[in-house]
HTML snippet that shows the backbone in 3Dmol.js (N, CA, C, O; Angstrom):
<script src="https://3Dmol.org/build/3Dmol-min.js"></script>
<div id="view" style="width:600px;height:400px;position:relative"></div>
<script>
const pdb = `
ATOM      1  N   UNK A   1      98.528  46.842  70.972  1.00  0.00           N
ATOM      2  CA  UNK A   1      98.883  48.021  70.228  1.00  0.00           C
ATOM      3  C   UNK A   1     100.338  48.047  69.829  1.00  0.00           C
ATOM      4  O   UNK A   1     101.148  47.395  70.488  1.00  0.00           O
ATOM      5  N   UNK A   2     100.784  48.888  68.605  1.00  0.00           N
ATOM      6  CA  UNK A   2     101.987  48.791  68.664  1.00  0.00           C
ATOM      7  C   UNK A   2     102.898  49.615  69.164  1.00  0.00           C
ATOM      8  O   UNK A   2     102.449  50.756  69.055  1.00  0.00           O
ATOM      9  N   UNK A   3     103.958  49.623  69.660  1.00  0.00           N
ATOM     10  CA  UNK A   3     104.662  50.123  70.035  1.00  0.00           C
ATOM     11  C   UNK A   3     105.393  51.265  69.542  1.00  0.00           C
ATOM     12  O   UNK A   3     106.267  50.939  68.739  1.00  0.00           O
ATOM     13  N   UNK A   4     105.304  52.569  69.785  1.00  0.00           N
ATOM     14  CA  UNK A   4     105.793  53.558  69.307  1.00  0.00           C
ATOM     15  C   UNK A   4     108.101  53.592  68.945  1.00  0.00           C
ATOM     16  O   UNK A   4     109.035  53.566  69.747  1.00  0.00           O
ATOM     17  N   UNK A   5     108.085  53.619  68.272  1.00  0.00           N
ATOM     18  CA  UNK A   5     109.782  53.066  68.370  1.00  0.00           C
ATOM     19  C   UNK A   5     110.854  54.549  68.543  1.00  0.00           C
ATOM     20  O   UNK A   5     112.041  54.575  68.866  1.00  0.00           O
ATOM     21  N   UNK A   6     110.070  55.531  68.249  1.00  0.00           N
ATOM     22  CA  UNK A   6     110.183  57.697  68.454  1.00  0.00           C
ATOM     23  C   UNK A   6     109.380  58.090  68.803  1.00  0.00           C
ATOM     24  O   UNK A   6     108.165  57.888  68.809  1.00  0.00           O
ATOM     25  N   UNK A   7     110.370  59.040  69.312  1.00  0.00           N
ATOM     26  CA  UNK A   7     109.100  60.504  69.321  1.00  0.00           C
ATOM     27  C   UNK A   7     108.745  60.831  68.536  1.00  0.00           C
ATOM     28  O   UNK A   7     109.121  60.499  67.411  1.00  0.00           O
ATOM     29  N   UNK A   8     107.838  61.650  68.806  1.00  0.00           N
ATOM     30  CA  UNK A   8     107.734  62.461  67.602  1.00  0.00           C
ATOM     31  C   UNK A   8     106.364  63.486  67.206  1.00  0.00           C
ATOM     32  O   UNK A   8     105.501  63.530  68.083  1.00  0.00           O
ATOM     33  N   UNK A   9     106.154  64.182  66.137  1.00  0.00           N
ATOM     34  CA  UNK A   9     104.908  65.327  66.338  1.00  0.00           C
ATOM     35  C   UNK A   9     103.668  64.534  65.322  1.00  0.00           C
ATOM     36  O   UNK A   9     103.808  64.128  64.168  1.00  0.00           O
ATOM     37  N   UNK A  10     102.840  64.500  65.912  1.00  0.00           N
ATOM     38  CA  UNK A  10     101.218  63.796  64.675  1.00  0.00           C
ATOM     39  C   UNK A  10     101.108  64.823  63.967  1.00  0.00           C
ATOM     40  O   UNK A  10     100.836  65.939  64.409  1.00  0.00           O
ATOM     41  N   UNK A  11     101.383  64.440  62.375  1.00  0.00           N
ATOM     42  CA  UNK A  11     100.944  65.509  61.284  1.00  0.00           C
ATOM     43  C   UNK A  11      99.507  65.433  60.494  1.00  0.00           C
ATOM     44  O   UNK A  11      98.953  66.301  59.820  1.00  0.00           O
ATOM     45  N   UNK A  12      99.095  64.096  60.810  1.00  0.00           N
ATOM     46  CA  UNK A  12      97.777  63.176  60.431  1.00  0.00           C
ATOM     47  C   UNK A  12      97.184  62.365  61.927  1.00  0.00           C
ATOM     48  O   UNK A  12      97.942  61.980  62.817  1.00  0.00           O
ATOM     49  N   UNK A  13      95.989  62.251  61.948  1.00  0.00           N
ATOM     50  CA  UNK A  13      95.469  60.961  62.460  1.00  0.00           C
ATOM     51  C   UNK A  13      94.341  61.307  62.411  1.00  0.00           C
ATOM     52  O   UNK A  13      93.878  62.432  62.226  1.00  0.00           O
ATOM     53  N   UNK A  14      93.536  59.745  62.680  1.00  0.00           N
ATOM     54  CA  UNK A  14      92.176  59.594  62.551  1.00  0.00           C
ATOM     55  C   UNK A  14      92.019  58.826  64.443  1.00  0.00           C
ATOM     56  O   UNK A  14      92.500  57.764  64.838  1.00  0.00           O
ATOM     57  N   UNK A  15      91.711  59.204  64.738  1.00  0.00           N
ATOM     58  CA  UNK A  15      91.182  59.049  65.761  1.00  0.00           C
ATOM     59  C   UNK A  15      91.900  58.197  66.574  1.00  0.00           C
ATOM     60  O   UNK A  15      91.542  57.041  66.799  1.00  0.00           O
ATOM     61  N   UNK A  16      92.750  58.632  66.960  1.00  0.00           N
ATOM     62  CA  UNK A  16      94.297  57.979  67.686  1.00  0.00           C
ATOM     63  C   UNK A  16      94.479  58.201  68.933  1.00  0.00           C
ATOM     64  O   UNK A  16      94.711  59.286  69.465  1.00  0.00           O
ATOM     65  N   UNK A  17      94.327  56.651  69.668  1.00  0.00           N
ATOM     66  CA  UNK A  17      94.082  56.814  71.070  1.00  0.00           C
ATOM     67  C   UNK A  17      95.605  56.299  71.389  1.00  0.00           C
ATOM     68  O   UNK A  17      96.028  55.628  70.447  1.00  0.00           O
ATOM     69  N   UNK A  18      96.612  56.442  72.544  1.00  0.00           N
ATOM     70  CA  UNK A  18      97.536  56.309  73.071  1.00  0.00           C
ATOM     71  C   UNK A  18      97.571  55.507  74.547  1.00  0.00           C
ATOM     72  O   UNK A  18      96.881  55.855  75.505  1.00  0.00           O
ATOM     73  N   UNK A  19      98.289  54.629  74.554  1.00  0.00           N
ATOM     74  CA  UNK A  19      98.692  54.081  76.006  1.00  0.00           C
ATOM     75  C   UNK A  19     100.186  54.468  76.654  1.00  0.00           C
ATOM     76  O   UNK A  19     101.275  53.899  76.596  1.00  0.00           O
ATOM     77  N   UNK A  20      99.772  55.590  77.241  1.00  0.00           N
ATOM     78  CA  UNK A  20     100.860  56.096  77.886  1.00  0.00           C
ATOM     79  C   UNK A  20     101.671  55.994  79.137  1.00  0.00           C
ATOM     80  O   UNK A  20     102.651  56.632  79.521  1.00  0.00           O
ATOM     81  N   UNK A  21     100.889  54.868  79.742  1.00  0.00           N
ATOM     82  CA  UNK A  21     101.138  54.306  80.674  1.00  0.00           C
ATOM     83  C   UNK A  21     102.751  53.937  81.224  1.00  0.00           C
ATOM     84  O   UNK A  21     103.136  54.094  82.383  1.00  0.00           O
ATOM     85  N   UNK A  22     103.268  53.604  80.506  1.00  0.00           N
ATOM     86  CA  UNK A  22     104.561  53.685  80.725  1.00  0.00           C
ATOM     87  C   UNK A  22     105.477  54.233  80.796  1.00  0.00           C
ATOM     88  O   UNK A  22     106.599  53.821  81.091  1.00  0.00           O
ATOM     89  N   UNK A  23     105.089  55.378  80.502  1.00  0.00           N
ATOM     90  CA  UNK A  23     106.188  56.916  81.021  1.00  0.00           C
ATOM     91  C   UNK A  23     105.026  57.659  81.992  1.00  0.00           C
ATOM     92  O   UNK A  23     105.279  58.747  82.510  1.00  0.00           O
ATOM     93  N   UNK A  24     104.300  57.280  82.107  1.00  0.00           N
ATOM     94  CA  UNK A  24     102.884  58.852  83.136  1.00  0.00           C
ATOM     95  C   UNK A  24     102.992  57.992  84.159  1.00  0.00           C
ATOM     96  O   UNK A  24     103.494  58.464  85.180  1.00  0.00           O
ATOM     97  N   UNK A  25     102.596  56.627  84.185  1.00  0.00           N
ATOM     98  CA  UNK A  25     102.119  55.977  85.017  1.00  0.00           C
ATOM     99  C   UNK A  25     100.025  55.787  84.850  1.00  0.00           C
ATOM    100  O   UNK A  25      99.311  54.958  85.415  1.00  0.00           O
ATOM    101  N   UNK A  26      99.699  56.671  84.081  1.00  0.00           N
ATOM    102  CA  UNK A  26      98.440  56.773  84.093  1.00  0.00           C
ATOM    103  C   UNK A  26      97.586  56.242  83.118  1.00  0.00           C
ATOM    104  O   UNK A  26      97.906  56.260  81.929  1.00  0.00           O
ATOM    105  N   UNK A  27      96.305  55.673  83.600  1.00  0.00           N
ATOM    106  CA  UNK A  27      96.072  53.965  82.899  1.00  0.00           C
ATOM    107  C   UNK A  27      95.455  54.513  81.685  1.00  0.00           C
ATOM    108  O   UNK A  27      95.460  53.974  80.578  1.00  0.00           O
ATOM    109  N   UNK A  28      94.824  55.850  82.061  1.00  0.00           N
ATOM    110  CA  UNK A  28      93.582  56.212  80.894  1.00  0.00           C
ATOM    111  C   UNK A  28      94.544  56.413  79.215  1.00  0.00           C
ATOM    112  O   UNK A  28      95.461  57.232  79.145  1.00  0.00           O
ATOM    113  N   UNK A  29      94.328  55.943  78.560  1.00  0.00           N
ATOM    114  CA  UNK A  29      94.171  56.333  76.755  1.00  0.00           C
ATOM    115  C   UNK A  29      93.667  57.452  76.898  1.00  0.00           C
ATOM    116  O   UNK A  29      92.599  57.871  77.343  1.00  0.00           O
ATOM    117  N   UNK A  30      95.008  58.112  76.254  1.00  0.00           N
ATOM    118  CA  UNK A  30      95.175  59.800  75.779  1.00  0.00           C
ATOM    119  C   UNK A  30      94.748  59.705  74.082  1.00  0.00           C
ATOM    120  O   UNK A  30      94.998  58.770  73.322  1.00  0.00           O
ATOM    121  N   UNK A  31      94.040  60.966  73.774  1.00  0.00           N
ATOM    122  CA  UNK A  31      93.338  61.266  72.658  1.00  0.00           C
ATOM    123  C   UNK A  31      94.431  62.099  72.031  1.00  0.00           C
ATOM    124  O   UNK A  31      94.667  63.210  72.506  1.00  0.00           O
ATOM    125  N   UNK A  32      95.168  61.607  70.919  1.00  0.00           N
ATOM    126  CA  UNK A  32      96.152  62.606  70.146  1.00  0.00           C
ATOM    127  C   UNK A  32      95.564  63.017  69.018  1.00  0.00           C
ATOM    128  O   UNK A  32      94.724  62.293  68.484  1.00  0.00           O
ATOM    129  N   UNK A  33      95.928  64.305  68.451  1.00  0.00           N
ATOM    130  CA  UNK A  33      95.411  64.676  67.269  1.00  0.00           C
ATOM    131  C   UNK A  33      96.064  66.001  66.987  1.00  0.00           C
ATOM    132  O   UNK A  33      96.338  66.820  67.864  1.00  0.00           O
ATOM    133  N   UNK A  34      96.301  66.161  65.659  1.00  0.00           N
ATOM    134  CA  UNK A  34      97.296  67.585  65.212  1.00  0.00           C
ATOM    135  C   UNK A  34      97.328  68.461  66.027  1.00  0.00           C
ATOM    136  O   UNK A  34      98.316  68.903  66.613  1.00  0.00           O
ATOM    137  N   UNK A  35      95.768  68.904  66.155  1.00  0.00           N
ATOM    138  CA  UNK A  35      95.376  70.346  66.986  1.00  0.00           C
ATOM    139  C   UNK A  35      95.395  70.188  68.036  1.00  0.00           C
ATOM    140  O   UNK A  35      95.572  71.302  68.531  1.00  0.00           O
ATOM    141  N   UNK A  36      95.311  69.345  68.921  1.00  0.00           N
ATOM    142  CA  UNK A  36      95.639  69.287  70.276  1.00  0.00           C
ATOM    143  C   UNK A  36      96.667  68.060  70.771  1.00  0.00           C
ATOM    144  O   UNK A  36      96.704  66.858  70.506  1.00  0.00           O
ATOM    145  N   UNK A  37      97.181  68.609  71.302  1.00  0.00           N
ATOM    146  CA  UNK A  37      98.373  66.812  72.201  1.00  0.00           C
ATOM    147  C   UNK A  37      99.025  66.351  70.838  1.00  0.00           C
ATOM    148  O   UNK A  37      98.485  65.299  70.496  1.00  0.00           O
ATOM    149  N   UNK A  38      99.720  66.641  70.186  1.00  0.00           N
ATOM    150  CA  UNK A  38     100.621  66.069  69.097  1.00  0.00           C
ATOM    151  C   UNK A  38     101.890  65.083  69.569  1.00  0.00           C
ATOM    152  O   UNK A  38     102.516  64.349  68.805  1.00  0.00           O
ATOM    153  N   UNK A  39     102.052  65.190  70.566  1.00  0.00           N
ATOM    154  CA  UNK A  39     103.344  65.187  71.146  1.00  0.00           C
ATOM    155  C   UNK A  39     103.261  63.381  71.309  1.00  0.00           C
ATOM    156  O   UNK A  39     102.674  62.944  72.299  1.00  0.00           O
ATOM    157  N   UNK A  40     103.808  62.492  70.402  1.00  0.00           N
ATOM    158  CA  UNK A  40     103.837  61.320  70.348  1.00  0.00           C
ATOM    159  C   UNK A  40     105.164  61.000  70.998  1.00  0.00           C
ATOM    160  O   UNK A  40     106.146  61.609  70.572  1.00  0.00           O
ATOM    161  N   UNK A  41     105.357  59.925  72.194  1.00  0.00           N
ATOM    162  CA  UNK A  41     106.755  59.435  73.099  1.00  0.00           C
ATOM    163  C   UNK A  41     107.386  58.348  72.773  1.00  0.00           C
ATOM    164  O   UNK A  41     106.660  57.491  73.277  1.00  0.00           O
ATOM    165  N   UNK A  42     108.333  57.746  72.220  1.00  0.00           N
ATOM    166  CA  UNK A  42     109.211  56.185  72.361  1.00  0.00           C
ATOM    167  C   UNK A  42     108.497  55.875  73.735  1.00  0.00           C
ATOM    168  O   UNK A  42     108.427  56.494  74.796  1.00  0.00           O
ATOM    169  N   UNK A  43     107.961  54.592  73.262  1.00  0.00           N
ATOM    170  CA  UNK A  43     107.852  53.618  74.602  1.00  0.00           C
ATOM    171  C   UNK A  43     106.225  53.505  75.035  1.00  0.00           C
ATOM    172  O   UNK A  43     105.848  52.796  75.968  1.00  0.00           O
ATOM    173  N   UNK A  44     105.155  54.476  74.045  1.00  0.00           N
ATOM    174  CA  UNK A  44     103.797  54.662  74.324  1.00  0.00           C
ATOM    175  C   UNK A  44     104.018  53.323  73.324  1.00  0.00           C
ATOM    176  O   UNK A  44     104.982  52.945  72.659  1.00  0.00           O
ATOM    177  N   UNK A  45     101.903  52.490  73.655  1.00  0.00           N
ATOM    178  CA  UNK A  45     101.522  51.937  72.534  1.00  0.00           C
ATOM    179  C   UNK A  45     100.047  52.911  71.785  1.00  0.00           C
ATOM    180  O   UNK A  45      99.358  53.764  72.345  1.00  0.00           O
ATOM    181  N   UNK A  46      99.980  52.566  70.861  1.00  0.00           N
ATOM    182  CA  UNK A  46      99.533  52.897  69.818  1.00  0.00           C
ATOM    183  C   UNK A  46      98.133  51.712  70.529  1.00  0.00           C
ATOM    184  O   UNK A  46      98.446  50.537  70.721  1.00  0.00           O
ATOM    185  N   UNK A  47      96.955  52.093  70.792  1.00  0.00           N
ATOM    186  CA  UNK A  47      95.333  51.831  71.773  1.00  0.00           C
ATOM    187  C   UNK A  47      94.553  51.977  70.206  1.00  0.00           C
ATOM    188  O   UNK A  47      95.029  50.920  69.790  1.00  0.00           O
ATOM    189  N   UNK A  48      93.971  52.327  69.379  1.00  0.00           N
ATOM    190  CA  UNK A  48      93.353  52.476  69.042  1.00  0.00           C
ATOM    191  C   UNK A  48      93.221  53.842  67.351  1.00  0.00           C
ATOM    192  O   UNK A  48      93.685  54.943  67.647  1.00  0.00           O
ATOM    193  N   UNK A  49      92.785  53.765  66.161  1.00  0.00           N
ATOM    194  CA  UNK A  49      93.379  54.722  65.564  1.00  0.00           C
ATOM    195  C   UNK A  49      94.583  54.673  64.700  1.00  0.00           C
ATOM    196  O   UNK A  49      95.349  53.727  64.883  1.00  0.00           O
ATOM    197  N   UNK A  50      94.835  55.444  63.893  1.00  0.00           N
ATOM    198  CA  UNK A  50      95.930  55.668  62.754  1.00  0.00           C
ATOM    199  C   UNK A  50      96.256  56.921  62.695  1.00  0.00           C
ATOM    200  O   UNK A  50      95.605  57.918  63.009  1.00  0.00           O
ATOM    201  N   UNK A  51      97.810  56.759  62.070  1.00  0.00           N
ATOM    202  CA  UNK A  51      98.274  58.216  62.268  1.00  0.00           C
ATOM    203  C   UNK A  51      99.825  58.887  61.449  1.00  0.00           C
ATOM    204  O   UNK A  51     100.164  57.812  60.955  1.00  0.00           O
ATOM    205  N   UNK A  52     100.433  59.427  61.198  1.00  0.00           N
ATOM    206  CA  UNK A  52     101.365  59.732  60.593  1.00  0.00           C
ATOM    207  C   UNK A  52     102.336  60.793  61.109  1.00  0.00           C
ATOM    208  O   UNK A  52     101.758  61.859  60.896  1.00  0.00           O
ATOM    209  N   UNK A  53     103.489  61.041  61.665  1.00  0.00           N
ATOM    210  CA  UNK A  53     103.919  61.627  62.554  1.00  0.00           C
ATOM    211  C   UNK A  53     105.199  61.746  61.607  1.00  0.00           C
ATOM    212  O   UNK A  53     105.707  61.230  60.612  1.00  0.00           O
ATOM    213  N   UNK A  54     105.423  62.889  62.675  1.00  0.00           N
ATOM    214  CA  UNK A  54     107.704  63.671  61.625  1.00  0.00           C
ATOM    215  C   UNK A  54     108.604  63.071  63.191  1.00  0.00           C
ATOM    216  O   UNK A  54     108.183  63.514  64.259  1.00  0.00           O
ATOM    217  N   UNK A  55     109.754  62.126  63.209  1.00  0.00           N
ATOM    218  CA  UNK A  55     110.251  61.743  64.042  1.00  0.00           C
ATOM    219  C   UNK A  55     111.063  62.684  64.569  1.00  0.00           C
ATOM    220  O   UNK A  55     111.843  63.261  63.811  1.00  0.00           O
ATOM    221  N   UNK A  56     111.024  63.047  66.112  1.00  0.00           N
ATOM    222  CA  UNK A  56     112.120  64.164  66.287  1.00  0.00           C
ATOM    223  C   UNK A  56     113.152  63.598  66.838  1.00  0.00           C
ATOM    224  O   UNK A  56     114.316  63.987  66.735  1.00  0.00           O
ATOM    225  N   UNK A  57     112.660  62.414  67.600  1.00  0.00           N
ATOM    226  CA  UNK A  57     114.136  61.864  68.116  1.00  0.00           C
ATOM    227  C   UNK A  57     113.904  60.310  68.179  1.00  0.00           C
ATOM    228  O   UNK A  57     112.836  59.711  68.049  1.00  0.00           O
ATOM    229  N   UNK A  58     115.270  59.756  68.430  1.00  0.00           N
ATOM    230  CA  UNK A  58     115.409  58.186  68.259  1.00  0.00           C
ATOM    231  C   UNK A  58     116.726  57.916  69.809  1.00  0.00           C
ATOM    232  O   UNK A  58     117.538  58.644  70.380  1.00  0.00           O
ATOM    233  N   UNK A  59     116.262  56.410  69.954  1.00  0.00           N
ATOM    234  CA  UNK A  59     117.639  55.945  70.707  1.00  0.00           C
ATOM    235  C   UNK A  59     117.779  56.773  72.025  1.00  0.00           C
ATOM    236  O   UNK A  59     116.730  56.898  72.656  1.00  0.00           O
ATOM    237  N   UNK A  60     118.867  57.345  72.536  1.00  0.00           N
ATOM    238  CA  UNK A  60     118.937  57.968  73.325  1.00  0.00           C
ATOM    239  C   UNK A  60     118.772  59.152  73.663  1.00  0.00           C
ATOM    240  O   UNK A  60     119.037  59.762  74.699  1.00  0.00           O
ATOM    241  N   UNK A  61     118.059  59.596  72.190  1.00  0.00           N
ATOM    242  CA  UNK A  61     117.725  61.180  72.904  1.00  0.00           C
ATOM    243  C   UNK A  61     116.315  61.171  72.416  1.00  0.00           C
ATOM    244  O   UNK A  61     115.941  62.165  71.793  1.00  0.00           O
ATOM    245  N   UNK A  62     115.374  60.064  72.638  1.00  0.00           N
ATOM    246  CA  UNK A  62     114.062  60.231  72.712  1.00  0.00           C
ATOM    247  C   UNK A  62     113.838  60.275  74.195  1.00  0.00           C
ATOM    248  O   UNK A  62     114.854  60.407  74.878  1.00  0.00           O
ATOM    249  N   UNK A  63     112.517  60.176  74.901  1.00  0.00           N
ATOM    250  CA  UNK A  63     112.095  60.727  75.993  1.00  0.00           C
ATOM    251  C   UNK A  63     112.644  59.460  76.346  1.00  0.00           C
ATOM    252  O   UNK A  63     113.802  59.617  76.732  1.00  0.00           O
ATOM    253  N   UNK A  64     112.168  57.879  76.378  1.00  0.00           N
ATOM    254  CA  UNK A  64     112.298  56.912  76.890  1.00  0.00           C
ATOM    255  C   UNK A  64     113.857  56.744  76.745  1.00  0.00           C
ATOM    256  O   UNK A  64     114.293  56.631  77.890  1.00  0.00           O
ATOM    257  N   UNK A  65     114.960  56.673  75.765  1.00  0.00           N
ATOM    258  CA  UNK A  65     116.353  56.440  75.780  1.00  0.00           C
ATOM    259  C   UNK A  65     116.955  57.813  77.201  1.00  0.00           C
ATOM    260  O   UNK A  65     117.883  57.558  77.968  1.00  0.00           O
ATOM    261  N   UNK A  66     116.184  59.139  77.232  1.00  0.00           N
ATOM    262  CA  UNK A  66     116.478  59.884  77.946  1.00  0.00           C
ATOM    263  C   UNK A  66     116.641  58.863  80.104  1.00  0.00           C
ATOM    264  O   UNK A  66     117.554  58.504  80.846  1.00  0.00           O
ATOM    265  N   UNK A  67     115.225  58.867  80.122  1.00  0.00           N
ATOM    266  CA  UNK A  67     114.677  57.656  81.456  1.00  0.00           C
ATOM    267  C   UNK A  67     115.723  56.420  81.640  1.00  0.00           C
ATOM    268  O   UNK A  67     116.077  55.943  82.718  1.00  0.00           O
ATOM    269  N   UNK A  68     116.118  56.029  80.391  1.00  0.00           N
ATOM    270  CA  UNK A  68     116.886  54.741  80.806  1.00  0.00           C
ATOM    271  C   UNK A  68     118.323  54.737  80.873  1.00  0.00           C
ATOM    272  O   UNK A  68     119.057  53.830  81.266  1.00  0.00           O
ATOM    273  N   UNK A  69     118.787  56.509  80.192  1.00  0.00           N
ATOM    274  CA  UNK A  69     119.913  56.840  80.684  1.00  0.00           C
ATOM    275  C   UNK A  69     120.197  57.488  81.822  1.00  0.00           C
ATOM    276  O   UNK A  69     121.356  57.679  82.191  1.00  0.00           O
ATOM    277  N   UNK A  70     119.058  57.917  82.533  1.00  0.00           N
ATOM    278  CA  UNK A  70     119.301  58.483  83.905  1.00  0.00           C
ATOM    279  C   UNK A  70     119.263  56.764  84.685  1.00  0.00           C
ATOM    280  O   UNK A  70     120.228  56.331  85.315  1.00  0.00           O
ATOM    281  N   UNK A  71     118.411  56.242  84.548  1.00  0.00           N
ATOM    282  CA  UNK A  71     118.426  55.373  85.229  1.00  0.00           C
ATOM    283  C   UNK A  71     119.588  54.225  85.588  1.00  0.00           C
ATOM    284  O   UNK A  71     119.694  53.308  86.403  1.00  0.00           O
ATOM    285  N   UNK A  72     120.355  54.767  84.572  1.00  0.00           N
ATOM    286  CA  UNK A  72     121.494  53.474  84.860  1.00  0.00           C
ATOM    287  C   UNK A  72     121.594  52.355  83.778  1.00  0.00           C
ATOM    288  O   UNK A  72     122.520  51.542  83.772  1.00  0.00           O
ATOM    289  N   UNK A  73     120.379  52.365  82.679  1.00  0.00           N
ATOM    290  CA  UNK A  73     120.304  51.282  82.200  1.00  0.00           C
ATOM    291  C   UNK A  73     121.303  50.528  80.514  1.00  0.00           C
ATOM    292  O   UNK A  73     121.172  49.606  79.710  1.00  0.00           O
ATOM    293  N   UNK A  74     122.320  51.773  80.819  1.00  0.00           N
ATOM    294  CA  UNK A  74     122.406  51.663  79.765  1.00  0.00           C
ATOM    295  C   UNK A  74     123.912  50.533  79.542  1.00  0.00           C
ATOM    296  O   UNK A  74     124.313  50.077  78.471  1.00  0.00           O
ATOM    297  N   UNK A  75     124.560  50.290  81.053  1.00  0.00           N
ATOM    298  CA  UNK A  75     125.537  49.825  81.282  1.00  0.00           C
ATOM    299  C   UNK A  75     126.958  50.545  80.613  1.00  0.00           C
ATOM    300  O   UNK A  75     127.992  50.435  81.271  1.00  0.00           O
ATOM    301  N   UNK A  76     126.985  51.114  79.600  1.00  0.00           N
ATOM    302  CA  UNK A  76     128.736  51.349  79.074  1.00  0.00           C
ATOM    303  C   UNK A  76     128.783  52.431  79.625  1.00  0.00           C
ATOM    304  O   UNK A  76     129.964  52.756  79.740  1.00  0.00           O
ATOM    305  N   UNK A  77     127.943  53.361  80.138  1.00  0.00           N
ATOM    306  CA  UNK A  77     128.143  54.461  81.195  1.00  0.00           C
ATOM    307  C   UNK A  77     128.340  54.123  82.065  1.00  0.00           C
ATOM    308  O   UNK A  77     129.190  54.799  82.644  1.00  0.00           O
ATOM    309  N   UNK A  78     128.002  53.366  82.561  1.00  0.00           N
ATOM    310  CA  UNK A  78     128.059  52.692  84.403  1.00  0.00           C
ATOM    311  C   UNK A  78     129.761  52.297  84.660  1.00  0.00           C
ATOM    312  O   UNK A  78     130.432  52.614  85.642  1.00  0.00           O
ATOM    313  N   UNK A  79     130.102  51.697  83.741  1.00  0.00           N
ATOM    314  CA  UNK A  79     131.648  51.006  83.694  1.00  0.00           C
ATOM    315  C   UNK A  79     132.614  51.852  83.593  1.00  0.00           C
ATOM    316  O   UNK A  79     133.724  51.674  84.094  1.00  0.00           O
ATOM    317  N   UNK A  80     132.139  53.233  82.680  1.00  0.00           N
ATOM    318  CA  UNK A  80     133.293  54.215  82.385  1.00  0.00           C
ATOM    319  C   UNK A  80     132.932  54.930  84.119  1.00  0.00           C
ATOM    320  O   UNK A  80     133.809  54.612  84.922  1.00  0.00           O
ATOM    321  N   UNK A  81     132.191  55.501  84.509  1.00  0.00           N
ATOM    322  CA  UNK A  81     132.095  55.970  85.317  1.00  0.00           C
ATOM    323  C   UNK A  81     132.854  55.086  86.559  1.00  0.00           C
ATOM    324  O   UNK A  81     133.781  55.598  87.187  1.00  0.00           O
ATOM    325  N   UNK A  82     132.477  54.014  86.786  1.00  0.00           N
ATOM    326  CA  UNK A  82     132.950  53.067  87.900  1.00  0.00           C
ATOM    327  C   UNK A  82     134.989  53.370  87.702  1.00  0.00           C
ATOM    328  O   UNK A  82     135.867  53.321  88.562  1.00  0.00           O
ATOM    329  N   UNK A  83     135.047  53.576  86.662  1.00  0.00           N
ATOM    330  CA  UNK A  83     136.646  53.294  86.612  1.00  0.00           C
ATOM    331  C   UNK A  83     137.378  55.026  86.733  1.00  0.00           C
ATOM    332  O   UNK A  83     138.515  55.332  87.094  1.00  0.00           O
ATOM    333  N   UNK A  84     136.478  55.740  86.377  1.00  0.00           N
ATOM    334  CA  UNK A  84     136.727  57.171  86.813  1.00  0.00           C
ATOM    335  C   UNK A  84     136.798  56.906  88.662  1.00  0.00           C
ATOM    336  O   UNK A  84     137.742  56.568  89.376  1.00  0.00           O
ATOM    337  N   UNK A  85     135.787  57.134  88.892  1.00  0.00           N
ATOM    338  CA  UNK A  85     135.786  57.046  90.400  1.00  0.00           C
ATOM    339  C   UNK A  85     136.712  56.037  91.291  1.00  0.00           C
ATOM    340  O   UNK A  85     136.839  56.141  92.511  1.00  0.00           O
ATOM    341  N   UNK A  86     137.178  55.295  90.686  1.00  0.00           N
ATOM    342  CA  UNK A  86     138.162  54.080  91.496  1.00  0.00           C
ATOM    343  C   UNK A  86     139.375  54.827  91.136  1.00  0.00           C
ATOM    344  O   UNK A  86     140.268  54.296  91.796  1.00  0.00           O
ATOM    345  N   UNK A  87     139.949  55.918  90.335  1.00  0.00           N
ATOM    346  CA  UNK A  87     141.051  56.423  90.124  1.00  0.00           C
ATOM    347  C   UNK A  87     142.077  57.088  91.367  1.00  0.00           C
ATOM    348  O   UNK A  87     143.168  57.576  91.070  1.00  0.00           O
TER     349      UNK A  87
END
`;
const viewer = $3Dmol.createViewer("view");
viewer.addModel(pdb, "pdb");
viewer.setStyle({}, {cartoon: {color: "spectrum"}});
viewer.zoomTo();
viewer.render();
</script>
C-alpha cells in the first residue's frame, strides 16, 4: 500500500481501507469514509480503495513528525538542548 505522506480529512473515497498499524499498534484495516472516520494520519498505508483528501498538516506538525519529535528523533533538537544543559 502506499504510504500516506499527511494528514489529513477524506473528502472522497470509494471504499478505502487503512493500515494503521503504525501509530495504534493495531493489525486490523480501518474502514475510512467522509461520513464516518475521515481522519487520514502521515505514516498509515493506504490497504485497499481510493480516495481524495484536504492536507491539514505536513513534516513536523503531522501526527507522525509530532511522535518522532517527542521521541528524540529528530537530532537538531537533541544537540541544542545537550548544549543548553551543559551551560
Amino acid at each position: 500500500g502506499d504510504l500516506l505522506p499527511a494528514d489529513g480529512v477524506l473528502i472522497q473515497g470509494n471504499d478505502l481501507k487503512i493500515d494503521e498499524s503504525a501509530l495504534t499498534g493495531e493489525s486490523d484495516h480501518v474502514r475510512k469514509s467522509p461520513d464516518k472516520d475521515p481522519l487520514l494520519l502521515s505514516g498509515t498505508h493506504v490497504m485497499e480503495g481510493s480516495g481524495r483528501m484536504v492536507v491539514t498538516a505536513v513534516g513536523v506538525n503531522s501526527q507522525s513528525g509530532i511522535i518522532f519529535t517527542l521521541l528524540g528523533a529528530t537530532g537538531d533538537d537533541d544537540e541544542e538542548g545537550r548544549d543548553r544543559k551543559g551551560d
